[in-house]
N, CA, C and O of each residue as an XYZ file, in Angstrom:
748
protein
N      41.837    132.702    141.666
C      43.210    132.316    141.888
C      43.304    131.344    143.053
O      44.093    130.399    143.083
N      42.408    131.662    144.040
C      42.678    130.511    145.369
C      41.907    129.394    145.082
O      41.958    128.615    146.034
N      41.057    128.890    143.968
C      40.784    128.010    143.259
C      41.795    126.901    142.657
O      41.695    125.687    142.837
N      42.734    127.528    141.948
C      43.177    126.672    141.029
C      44.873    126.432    142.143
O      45.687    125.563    141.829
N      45.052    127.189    143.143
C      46.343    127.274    143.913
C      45.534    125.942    144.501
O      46.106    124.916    144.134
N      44.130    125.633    145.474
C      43.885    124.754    145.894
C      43.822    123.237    145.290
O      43.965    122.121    145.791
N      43.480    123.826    143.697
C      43.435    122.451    142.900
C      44.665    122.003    142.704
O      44.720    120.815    142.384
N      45.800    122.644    142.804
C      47.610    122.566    142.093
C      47.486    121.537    143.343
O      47.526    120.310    143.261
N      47.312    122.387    144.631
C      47.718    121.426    146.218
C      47.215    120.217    145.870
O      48.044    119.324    145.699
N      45.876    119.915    145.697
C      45.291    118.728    145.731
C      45.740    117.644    144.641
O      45.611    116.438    144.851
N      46.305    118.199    143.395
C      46.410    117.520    142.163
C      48.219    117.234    142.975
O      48.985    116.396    142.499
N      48.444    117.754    143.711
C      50.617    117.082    144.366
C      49.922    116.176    145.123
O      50.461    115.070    145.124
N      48.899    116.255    145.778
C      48.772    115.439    146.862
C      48.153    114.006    146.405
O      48.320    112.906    146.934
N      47.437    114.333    145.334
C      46.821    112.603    145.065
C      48.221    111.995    144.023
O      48.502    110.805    143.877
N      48.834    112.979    143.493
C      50.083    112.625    142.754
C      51.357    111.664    144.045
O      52.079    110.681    143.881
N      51.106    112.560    145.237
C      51.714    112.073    146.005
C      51.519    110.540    146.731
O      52.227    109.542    146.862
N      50.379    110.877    147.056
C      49.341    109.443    147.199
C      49.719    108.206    146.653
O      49.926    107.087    147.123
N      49.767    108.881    145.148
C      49.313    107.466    144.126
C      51.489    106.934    143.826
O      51.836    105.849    143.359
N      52.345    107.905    144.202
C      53.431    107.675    144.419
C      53.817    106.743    145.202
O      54.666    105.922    144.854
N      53.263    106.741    146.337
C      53.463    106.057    147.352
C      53.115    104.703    147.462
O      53.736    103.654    147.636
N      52.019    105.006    147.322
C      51.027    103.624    147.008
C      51.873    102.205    145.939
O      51.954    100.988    146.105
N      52.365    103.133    144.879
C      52.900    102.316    143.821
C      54.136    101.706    144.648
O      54.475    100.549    144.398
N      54.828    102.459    145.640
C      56.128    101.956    145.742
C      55.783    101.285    146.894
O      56.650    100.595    147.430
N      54.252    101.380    147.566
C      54.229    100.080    149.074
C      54.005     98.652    148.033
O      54.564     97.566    148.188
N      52.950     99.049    146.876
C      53.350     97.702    146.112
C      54.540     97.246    145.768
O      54.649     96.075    146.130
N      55.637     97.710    145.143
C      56.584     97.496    144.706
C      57.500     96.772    145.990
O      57.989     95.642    146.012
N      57.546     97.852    147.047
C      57.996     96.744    148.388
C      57.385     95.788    148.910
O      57.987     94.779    149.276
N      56.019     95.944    149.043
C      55.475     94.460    148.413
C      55.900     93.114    147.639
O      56.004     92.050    148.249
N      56.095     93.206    146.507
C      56.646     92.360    145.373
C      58.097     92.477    145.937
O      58.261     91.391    146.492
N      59.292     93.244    146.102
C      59.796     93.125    147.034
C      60.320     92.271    148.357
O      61.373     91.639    148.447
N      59.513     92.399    149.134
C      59.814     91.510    150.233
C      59.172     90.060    150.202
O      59.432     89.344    151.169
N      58.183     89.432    148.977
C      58.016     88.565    148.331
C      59.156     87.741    147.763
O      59.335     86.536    147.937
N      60.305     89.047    146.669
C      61.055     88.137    146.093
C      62.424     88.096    147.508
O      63.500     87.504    147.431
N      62.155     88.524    148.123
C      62.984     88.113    149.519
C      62.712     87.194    150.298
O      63.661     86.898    151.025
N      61.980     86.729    150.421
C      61.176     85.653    150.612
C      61.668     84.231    149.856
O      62.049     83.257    150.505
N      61.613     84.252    148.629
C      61.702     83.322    147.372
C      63.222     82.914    147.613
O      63.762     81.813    147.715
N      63.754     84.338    147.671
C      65.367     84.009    147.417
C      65.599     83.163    148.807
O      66.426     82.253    148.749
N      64.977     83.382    149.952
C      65.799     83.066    151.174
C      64.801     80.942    151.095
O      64.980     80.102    151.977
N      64.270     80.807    150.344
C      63.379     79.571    150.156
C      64.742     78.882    149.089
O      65.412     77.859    149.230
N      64.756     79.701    148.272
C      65.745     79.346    147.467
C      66.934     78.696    148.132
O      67.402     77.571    147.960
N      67.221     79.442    148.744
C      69.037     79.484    149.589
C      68.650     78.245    150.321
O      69.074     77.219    149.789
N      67.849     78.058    151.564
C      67.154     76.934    152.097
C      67.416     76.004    150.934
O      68.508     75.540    151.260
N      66.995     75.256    149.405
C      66.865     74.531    148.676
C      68.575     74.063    148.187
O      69.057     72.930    148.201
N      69.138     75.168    147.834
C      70.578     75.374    147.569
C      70.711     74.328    148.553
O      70.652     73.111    148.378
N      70.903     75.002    149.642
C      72.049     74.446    151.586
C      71.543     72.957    151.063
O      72.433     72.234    150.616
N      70.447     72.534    151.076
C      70.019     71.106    151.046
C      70.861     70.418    150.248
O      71.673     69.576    150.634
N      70.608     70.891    148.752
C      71.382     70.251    147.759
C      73.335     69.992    148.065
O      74.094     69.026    147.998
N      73.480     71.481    148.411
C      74.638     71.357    148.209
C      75.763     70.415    149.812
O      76.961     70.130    149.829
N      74.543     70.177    151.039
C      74.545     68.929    151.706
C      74.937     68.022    151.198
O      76.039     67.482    151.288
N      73.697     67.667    150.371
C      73.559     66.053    149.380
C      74.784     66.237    148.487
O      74.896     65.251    147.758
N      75.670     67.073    148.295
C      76.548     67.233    147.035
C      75.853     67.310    145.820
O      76.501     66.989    144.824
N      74.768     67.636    145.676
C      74.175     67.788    143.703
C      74.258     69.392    143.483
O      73.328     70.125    143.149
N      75.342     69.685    143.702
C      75.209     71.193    143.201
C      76.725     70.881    142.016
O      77.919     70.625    142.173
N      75.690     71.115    140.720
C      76.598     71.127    139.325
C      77.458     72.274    138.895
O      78.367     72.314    138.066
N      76.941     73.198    139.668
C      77.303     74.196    139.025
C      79.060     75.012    139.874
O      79.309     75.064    141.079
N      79.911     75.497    138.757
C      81.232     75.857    139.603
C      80.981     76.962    140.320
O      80.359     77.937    139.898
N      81.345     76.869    141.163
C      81.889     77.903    142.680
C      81.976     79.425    141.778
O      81.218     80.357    142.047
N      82.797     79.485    140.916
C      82.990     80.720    140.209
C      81.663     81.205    140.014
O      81.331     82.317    140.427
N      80.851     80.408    139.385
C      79.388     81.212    138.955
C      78.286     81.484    140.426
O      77.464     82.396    140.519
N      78.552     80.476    141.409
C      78.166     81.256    142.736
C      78.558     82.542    143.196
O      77.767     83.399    143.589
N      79.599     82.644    143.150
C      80.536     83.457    143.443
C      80.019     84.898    142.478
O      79.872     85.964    143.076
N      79.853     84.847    141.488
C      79.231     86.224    140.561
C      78.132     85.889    140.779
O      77.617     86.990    140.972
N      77.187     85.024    140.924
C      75.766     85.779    141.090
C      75.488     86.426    142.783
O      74.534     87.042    143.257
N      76.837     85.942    143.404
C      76.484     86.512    144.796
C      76.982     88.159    144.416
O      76.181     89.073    144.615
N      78.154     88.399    143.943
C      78.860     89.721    143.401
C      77.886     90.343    143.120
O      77.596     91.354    143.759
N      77.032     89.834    141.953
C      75.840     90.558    141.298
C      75.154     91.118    142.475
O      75.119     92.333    142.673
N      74.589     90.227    143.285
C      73.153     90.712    144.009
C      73.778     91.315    145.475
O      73.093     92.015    146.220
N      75.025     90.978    145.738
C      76.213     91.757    146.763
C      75.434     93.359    146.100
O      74.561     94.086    146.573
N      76.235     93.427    144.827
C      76.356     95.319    144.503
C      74.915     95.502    144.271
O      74.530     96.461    144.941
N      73.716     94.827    143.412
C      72.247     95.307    143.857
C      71.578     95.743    145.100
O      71.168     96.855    145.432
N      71.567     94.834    145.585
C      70.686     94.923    147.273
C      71.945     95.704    147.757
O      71.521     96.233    148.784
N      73.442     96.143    147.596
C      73.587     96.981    148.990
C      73.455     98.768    148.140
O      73.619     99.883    148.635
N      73.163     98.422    146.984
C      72.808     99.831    146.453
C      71.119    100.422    146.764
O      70.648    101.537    146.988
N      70.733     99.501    146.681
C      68.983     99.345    146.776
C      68.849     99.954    148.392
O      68.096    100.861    148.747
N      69.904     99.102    149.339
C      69.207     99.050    150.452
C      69.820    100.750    150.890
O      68.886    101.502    151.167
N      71.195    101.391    150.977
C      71.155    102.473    150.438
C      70.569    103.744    150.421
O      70.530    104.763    151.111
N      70.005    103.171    149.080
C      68.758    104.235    148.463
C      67.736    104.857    149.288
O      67.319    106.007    149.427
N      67.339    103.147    150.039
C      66.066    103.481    150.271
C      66.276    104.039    152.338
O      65.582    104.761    153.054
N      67.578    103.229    152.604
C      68.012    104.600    153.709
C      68.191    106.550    153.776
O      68.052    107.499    154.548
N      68.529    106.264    152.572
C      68.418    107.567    152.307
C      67.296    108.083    152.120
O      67.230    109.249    152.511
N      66.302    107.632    151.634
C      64.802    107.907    151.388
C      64.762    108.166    152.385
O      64.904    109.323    152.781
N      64.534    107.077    153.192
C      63.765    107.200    154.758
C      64.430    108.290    156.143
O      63.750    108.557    157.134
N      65.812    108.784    155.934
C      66.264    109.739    156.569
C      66.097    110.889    155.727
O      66.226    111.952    156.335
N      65.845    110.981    154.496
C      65.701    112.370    154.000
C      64.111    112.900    154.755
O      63.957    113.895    155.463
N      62.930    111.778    154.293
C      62.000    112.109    154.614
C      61.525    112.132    155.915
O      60.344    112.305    156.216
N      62.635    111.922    156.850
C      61.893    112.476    158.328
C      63.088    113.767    158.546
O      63.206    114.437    159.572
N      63.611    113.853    157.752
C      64.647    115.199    158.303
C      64.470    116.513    157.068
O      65.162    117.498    156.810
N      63.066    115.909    156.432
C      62.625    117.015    155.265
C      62.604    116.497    153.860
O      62.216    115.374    153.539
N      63.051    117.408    153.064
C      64.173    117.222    151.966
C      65.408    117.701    151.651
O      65.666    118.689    152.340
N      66.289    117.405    150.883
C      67.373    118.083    150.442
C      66.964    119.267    149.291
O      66.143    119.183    148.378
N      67.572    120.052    149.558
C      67.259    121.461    148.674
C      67.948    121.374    147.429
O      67.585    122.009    146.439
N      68.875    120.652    147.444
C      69.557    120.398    145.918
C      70.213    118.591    145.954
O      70.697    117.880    146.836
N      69.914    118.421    144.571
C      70.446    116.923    144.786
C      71.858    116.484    144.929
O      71.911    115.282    145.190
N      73.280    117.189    144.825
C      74.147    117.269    145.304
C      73.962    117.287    146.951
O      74.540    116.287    147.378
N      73.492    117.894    147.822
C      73.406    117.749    148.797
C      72.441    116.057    149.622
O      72.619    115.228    150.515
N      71.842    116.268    148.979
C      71.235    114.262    148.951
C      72.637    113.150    148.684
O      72.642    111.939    148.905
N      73.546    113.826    148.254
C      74.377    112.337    147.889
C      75.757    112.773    148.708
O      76.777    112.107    148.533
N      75.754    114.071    149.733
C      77.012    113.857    150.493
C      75.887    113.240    151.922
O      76.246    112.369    152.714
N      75.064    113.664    151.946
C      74.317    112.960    153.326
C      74.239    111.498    153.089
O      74.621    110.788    154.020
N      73.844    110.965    152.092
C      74.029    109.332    152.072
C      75.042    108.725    152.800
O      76.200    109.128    152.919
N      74.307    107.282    153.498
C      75.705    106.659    153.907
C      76.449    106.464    153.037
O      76.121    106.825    151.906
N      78.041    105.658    153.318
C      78.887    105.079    152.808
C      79.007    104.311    152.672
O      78.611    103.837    153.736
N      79.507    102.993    151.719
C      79.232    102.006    151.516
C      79.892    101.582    152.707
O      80.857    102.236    153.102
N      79.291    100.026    153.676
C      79.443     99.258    154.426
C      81.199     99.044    154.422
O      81.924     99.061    153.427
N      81.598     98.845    155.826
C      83.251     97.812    155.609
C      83.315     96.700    155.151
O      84.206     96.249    154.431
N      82.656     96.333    155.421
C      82.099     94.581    154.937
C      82.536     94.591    153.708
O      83.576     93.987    153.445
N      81.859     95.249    152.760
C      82.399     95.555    151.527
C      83.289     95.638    150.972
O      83.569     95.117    149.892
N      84.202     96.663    151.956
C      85.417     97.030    151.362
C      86.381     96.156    151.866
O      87.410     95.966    151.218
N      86.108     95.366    153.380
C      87.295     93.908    153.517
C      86.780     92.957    152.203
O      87.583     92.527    151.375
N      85.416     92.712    152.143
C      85.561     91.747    151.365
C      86.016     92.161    149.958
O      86.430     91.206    149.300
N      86.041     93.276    149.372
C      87.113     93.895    147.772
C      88.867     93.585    148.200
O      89.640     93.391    147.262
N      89.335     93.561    149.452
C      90.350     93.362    149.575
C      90.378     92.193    149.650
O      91.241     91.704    148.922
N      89.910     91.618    150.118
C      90.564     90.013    150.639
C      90.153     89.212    148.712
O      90.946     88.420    148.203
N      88.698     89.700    147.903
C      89.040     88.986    147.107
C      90.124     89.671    145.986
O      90.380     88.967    145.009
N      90.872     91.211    146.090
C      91.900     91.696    145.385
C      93.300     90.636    145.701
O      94.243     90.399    144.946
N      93.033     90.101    147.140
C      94.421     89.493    147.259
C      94.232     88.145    146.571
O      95.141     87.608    145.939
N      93.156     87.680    146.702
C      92.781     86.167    146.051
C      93.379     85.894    145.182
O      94.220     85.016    144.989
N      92.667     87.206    144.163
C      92.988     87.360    142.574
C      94.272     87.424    142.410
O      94.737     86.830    141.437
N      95.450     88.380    143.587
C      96.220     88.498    142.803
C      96.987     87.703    143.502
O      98.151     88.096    143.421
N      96.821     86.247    144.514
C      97.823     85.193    144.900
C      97.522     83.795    143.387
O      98.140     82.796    143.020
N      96.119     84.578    142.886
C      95.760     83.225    141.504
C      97.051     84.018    140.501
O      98.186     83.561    140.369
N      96.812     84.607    140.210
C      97.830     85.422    139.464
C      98.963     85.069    139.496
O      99.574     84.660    138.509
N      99.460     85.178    140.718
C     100.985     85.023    140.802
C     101.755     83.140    140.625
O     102.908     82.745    140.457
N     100.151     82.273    140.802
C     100.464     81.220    140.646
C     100.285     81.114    139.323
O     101.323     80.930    138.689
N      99.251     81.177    138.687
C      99.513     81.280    137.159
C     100.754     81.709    136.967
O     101.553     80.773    136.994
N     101.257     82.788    136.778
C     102.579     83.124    136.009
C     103.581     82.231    136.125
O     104.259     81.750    135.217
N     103.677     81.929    137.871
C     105.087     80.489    138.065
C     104.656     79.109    136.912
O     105.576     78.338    136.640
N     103.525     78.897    136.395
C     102.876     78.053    135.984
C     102.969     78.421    134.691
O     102.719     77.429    134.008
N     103.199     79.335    134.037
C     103.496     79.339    133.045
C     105.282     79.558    133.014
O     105.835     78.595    132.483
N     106.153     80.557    133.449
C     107.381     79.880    134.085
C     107.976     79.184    133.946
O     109.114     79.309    133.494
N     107.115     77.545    134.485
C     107.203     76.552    134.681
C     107.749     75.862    132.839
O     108.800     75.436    132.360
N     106.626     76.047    132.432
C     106.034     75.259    131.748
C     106.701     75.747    130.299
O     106.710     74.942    129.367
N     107.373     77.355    130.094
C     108.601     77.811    129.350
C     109.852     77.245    129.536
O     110.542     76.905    128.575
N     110.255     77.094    130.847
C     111.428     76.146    131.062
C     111.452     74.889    130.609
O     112.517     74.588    130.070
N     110.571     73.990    130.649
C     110.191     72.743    129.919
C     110.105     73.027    129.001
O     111.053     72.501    128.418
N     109.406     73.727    128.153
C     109.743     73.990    126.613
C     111.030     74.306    126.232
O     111.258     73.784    125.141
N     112.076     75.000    126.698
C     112.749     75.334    126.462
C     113.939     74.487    126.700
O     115.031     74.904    126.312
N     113.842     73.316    127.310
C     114.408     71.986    128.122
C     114.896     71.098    127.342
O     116.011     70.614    127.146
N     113.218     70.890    126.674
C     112.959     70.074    125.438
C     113.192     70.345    123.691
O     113.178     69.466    122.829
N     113.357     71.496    123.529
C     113.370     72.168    122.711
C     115.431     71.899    122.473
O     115.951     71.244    121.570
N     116.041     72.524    123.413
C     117.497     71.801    123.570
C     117.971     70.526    123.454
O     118.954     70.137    122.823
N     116.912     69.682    124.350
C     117.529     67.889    124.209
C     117.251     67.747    122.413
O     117.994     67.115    121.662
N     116.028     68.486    121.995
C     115.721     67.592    120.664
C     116.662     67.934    119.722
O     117.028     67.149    118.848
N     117.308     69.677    119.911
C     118.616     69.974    119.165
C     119.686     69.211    119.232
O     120.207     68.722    118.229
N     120.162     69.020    120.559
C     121.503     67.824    121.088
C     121.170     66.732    120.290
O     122.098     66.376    119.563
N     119.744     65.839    120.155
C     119.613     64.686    119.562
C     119.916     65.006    117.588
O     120.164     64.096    116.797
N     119.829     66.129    117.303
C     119.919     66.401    115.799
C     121.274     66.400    115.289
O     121.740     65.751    114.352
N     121.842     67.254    116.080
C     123.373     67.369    116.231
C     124.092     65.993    115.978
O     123.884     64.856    116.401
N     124.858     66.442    115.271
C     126.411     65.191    115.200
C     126.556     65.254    115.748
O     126.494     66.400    116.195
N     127.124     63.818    116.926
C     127.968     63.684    117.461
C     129.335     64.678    117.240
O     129.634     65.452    118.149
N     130.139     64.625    116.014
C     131.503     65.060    116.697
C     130.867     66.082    115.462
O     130.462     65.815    114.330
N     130.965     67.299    116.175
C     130.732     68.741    115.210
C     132.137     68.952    114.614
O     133.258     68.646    115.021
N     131.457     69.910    112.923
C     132.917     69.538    112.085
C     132.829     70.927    112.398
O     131.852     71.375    112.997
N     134.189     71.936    111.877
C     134.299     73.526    112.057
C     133.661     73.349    110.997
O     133.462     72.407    110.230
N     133.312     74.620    111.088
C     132.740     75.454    109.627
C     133.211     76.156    108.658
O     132.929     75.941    107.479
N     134.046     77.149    109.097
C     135.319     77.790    108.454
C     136.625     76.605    107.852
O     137.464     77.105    107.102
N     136.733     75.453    108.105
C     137.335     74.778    107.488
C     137.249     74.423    106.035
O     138.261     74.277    105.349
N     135.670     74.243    105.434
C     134.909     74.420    104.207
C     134.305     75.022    103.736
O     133.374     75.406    104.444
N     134.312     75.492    102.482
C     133.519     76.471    101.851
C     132.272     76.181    102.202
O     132.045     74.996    102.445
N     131.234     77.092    102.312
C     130.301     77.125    102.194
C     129.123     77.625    100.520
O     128.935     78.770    100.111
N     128.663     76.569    100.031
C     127.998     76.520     98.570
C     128.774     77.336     98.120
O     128.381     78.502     98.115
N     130.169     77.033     97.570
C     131.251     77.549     96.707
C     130.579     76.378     95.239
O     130.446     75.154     95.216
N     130.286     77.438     94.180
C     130.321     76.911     93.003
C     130.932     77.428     92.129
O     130.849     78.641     91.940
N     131.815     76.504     91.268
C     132.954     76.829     90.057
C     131.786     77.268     88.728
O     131.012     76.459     88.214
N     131.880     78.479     88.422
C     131.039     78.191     87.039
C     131.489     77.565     86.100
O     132.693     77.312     86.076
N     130.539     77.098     84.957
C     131.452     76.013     84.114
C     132.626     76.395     82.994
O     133.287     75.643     82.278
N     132.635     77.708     83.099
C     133.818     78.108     82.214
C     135.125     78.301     83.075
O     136.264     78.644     82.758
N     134.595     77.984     84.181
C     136.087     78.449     85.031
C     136.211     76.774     85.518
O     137.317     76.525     85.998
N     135.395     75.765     85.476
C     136.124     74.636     85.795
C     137.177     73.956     84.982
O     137.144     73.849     83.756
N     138.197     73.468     85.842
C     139.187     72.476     84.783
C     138.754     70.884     84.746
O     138.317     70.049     85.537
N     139.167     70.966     83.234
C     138.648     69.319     82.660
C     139.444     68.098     83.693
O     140.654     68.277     83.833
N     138.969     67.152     84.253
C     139.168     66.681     84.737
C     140.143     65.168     84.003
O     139.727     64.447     83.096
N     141.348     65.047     84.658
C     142.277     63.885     83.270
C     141.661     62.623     83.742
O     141.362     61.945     82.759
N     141.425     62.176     84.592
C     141.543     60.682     84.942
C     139.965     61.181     86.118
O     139.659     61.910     87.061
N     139.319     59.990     85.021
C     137.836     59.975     85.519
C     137.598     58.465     86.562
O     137.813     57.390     86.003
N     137.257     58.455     87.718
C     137.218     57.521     88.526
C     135.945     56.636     88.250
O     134.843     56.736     87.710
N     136.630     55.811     88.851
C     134.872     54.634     88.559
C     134.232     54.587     90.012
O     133.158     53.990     90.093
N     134.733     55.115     91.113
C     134.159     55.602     91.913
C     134.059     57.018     92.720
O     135.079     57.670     92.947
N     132.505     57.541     93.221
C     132.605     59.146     93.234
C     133.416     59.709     94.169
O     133.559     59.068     95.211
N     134.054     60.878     94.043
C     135.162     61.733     94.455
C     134.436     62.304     96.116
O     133.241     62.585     96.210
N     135.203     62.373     97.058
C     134.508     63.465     98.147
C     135.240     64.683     97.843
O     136.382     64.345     97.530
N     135.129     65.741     97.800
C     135.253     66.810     97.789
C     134.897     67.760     98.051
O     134.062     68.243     97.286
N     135.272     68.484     99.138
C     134.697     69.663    100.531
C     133.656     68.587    100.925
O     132.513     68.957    100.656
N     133.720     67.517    101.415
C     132.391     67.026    102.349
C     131.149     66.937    101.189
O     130.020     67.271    101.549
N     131.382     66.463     99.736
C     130.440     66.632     98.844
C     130.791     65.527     97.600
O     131.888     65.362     97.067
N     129.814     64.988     97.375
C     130.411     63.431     96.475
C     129.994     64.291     94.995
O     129.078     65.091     94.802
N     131.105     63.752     94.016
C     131.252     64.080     92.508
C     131.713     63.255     91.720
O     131.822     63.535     90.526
């Protein structure tokens, strides 16, 4: 039995080992692509000096969002790693996630300031559309006024599509050689 209890120890410990190991590589590759990105940013600043940056502000703007919520989840994590493991472990994983920090202020001014952004774009859009209903609706009137008669006739003055059927019309005595108006209608 104190055989295989010693082999269990030894088989956590190279398990542990080879855990570790994987993730100094991984921070490795890691602080490599931290590296790249900050070479990158350097290349960006240059360009966007010279003015050759094609691309819109909006799509800066989300790939910073993107790697904003990655790296401050990542970085995080791995605070929490590093205070769990000099203060032990947590005995249940509910208790690992009230000890975690909280996300940064930084964060949360910058969710406000771009909530107000969004919603001062917002509020200009809508006047902008607003806008742009009143003009329709401007134009939409002048082109009626232009359809319109001049001098509007009543309506109730004339029938409206009153037709005599032909057994109820009377024969007409004296046929004109030119056509009749009648209710606003030539015959």
């Amino acid at each position: 039995m104190g055989l295989t209890f010693q082999a269990k120890l030894e088989g956590i410990h190279k398990e542990e080992a080879d855990l570790v190991r994987r993730g100094l590589e991984t921070t490795n590759k890691l602080s490599d692509w931290y590296k790249e990105k900050l070479t990158s940013l350097d290349k960006r600043s240059r360009l966007l000096n010279q003015r050759l940056v094609a691309l819109d502000p909006a799509v800066h703007e989300q790939k910073l969002n993107f790697l904003r919520a990655h790296v401050t989840e990542l970085n995080r994590r791995m605070v929490a790693l590093m205070e769990t493991s000099e203060r032990g472990f947590p005995t249940h994983v509910n208790l690992q996630k009230n000890n975690l920090p909280q996300p940064q202020d930084d964060q949360l001014l910058w969710l406000y300031r771009q909530n107000e952004m969004l919603n001062q774009e917002l509020g200009d859009k809508v006047r902008m559309l607003d806008d742009l209903r009143r003009e329709k609706e401007n134009g939409d009137r002048l082109a009626v006024t232009r359809i319109q008669p001049s001098r509007p006739v009543p309506i109730h003055h004339r029938p409206s599509a009153f037709v005599r059927p032909a057994f109820q019309s009377q024969p007409m005595h004296h046929v004109a050689a030119s056509p009749i108006k009648t209710y606003d209608t030539l015959m």
